[in-house]
C-alpha positions in Angstrom: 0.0 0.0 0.0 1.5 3.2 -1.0 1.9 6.3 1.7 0.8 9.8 2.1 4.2 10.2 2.1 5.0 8.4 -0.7 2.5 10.2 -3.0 3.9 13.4 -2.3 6.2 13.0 -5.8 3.4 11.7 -7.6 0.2 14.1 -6.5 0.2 18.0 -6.5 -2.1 19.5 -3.5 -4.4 22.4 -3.6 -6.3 25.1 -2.0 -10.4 24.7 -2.3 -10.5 27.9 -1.7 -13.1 29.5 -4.8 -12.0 32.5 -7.0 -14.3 35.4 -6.6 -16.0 36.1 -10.1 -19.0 37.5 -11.3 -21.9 35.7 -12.4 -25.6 36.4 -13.1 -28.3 35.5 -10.7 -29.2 32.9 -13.5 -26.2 30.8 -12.2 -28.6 27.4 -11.1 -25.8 25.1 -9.2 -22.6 26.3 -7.8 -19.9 23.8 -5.6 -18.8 25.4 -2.7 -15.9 24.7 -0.8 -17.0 24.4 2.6 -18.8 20.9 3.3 -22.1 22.0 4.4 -23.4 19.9 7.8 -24.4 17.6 8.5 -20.9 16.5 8.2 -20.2 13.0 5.9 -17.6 10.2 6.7 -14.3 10.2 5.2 -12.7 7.6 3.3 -8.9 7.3 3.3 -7.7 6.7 0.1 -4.0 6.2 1.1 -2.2 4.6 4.4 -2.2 7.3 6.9 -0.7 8.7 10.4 -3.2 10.8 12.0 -2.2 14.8 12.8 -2.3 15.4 16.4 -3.2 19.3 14.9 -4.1 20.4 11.4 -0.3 20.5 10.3 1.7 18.3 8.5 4.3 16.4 10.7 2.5 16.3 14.1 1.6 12.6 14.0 0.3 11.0 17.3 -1.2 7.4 16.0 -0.6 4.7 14.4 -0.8 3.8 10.7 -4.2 3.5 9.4 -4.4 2.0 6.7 -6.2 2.7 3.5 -9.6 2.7 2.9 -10.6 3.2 7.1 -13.8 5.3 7.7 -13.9 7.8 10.0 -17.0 10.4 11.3 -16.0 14.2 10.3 -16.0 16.1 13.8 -15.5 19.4 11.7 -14.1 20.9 8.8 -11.3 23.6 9.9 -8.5 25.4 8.1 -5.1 24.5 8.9 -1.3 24.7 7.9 -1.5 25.0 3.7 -0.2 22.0 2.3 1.7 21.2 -1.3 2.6 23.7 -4.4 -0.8 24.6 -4.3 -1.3 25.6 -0.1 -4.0 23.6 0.7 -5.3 24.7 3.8 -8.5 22.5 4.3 -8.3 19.7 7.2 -10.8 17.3 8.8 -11.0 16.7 12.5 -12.0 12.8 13.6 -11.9 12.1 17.0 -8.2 10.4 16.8 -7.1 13.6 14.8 -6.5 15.6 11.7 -6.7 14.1 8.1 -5.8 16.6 5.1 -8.3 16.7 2.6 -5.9 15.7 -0.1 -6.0 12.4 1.0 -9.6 11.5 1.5 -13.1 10.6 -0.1 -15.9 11.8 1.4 -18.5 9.6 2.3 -22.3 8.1 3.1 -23.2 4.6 4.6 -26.8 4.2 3.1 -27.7 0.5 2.1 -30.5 -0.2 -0.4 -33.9 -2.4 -0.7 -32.8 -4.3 -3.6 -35.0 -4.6 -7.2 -37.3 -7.1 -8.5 -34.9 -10.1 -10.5 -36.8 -9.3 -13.2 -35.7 -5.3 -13.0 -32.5 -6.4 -12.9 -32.0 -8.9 -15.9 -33.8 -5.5 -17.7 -30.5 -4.1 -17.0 -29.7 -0.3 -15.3 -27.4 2.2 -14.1 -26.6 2.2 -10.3 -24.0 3.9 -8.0 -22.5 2.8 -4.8 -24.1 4.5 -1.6 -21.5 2.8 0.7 -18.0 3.4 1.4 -16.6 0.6 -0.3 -17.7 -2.8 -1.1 -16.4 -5.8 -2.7 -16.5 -7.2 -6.2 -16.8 -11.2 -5.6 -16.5 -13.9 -8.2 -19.1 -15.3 -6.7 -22.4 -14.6 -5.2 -21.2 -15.6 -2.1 -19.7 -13.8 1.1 -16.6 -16.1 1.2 -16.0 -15.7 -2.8 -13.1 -14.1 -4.2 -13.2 -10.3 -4.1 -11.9 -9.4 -7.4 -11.6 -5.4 -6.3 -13.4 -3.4 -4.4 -15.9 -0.4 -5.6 -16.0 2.8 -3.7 -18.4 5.2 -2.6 -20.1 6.9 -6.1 -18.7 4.8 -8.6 -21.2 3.8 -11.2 -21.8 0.5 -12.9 -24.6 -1.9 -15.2 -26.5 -4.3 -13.2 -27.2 -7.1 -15.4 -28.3 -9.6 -13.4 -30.1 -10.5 -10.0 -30.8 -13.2 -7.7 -31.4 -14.5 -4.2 -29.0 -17.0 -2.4 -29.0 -17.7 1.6 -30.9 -15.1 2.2 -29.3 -12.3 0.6 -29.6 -10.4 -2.8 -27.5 -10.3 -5.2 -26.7 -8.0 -7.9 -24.3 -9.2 -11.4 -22.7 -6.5 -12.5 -20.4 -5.5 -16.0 -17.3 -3.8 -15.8 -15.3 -3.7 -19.3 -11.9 -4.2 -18.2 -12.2 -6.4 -15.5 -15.5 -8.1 -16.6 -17.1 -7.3 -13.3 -18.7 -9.6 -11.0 -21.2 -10.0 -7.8 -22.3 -7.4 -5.4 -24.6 -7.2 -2.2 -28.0 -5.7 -3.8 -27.4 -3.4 -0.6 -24.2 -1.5 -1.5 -26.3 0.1 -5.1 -28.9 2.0 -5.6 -30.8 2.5 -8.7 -30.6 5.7 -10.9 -34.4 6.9 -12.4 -34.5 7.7 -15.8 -35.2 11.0 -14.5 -32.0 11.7 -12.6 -30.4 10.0 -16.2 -32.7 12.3 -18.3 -31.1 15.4 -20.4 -30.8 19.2 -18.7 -31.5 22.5 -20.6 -32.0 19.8 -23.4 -34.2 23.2 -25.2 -31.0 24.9 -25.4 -29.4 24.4 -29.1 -26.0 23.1 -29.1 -24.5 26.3 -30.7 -25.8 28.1 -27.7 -23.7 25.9 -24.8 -20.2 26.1 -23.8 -18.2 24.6 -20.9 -15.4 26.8 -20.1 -12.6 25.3 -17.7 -10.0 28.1 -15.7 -6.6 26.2 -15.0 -5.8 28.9 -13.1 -9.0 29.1 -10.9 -9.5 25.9 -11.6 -13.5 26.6 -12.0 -15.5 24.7 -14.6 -18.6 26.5 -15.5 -21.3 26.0 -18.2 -22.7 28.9 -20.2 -26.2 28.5 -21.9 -26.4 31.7 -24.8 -23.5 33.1 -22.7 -25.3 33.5 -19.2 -23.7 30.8 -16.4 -26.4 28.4 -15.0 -23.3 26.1 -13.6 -19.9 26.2 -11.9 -18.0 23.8 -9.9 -14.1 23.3 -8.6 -12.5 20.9 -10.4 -8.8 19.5 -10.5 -6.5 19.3 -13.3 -3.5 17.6 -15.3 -0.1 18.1 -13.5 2.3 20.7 -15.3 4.7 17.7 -16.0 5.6 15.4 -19.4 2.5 13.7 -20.9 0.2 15.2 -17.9 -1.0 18.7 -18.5 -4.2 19.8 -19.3 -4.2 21.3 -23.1 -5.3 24.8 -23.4 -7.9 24.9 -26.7 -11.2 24.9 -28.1 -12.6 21.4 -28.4 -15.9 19.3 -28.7 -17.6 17.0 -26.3 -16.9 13.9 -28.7 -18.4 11.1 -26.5 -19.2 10.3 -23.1 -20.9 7.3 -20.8 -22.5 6.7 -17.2 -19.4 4.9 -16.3 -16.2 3.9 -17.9 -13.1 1.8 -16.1 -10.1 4.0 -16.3 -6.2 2.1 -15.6 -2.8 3.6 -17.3 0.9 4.3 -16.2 1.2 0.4 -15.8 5.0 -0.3 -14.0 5.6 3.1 -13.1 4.6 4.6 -9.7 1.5 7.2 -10.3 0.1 3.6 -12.3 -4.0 3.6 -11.7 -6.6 1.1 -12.2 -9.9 2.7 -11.6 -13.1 1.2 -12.0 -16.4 2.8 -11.9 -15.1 6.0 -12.8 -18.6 7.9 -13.2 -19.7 9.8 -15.7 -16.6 10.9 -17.6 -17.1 13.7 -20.7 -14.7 13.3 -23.1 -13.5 16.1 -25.3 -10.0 15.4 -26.8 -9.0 12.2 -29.2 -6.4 11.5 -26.5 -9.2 10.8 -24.2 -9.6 13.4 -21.6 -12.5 13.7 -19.8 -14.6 15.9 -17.1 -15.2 13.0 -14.7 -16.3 12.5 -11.2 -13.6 11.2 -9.0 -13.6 8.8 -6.1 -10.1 8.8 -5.1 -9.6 12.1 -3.5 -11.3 15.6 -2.4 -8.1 17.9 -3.3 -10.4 20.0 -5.6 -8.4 23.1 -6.9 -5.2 20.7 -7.2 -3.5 20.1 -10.3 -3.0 16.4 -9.5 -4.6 14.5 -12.4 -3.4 12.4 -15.7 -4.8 15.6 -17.9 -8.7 14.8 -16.9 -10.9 17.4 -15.6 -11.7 15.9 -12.1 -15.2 16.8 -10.5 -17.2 15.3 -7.7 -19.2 13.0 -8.9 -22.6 14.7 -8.6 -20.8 18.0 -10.5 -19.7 15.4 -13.3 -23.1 13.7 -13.4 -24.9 17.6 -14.3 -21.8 17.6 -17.1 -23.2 14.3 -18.4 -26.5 15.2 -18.3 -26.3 18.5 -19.8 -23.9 18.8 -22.9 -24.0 17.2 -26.5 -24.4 14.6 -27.5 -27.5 14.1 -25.1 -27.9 11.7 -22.0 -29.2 8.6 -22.6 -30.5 6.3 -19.6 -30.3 3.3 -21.6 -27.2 3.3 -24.1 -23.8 2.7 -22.9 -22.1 5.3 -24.6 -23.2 8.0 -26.7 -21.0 9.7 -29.4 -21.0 13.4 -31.2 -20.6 13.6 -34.9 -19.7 16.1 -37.4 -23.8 16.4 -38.5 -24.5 16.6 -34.7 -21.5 17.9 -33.2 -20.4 18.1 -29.3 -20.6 20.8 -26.9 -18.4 23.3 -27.3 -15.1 23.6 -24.3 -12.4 26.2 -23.6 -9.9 25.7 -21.7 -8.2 28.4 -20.8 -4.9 28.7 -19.0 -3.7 32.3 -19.1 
């Protein structure tokens, strides 16, 4: 298991911290910062030494490892951390945790469907922290990899064994596998279904700030949307491109892996709702892996919270579809329109 300290070569930090700039009462949705109450769970995404204070260095526990859940006391400002002074901590009642290094979290289990919903086939996203993957619709299966808290997938298949529901679902890369009907909840073809879908192509535009790191949408040049985001490092075969692009495809879910043999290597499944605009395949995408919004940290992606890359999904060209797996632009029906802009 790799380190906080480890990571420090391989992951920039960030402050969350939102640039003041001025936008019409028409703006609809806007990410803030500060994590309103009441306060989530965090997830640590790497091993980790708890901060006896909110300052990197003052360790007063032992290691915990990966993937522990912890109740949020409070949200405070503390020493800034990394190139880019990340300031936000998290109290737990063993100590401080930097925000760079966590996923925010829910614990909310699920009635499961009818077997016949699921062999129809749907969307779903986790609602837990983390749960496994099995081989086998059974506890004491193989747990092929686990699927964190937001992470989307396809059920395919359910059924009922000792007791306990089962959900089959598909993951690309991997194949996917068997999860406790519990750990996913269903998407409605409503929260799938398109936004501003009135509004002509011609008349949207994401524009992305790599210096404010601030995605917001414009519909006929008023903003209805803004959210912090993270970006590609400023190193080889990592940046972000400035440009004009199109949206050229995007999906509910796709299962993201690359770097193979070198240390910043990633496997990702579940990745929800990546956008992608460039041949090279970068994407606005939600990401489970840490809250370091306002970082440039990332393989080139745009990284969002999930719920901020869902409204992406849902509201650029080509249109959301609650059935297909992936939808694709073309040059009679081009994409949305993005500027990314980095002076």
């Amino acid at each position: 298991m790799i380190s906080r300290r480890s990571l420090l070569t391989v992951i920039g930090k960030s402050t969350l911290a939102l640039t003041a700039v001025n936008l019409p009462s028409r703006l609809i949705y806007a990410r803030q910062s500060a994590v309103p109450p009441p306060l989530p769970k965090l997830r640590l995404t790497v091993d980790y030494v708890l901060d006896s204070s909110p300052t990197i260095g003052s360790q007063s526990s032992p290691v915990l490892p990966a993937n522990t859940v912890l109740p949020i006391i409070e949200q405070v400002i503390g020493t800034p951390y990394g190139e880019n002074n990340n300031a936000v901590w998290f109290r737990t009642a063993g100590g401080y945790v930097h925000s760079s290094y966590v996923q925010l979290v829910d614990d909310r289990p699920n009635a499961p469907v009818s077997v016949t919903e699921a062999r129809a086939k749907f969307w779903a996203e986790v609602t837990v922290p983390y749960v496994g993957i099995l081989a086998l619709p059974n506890r004491s299966a193989k747990v092929n990899y686990l699927a964190y808290y937001s992470s989307v997938y396809r059920v395919v298949d359910g059924m009922q064994t000792a007791n306990e529901w089962w959900y089959r679902i598909s993951d690309g890369v991997r194949g996917g596998g068997y999860v406790p009907a519990y750990a996913l909840r269903r998407f409605t073809p409503a929260e799938l279904a398109p936004i501003s879908a009135n509004i002509n192509t011609a008349n949207k535009r994401l524009d992305v700030d790599l210096r404010t790191h601030l995605v917001t949408a414009f519909e006929n040049n008023r903003a209805v949307f803004q959210a912090k985001c993270a970006s590609g490092e400023r190193v080889a075969n990592k940046y972000t491109p400035a440009g004009r692009y199109r949206v050229i495809q995007k999906a509910p879910t796709t299962h993201m892996s690359g770097s193979q043999g070198r240390t910043d290597a990633y496997d990702l499944p579940g990745v929800p709702f990546p956008t992608y605009f460039t041949n090279s395949g970068i994407a606005f995408h939600g990401a489970y892996w840490h809250f370091d919004w306002g970082a440039r940290r990332t393989h080139g992606c745009i990284n969002l919270s999930s719920a901020d890359a869902m409204w992406i999904w849902r509201w650029s060209t080509p249109r959301a579809n609650a059935v297909a797996a992936r939808q694709y632009a073309s040059r009679s029906s081009p994409g949305t329109l993005v500027v990314v802009r980095d002076s």
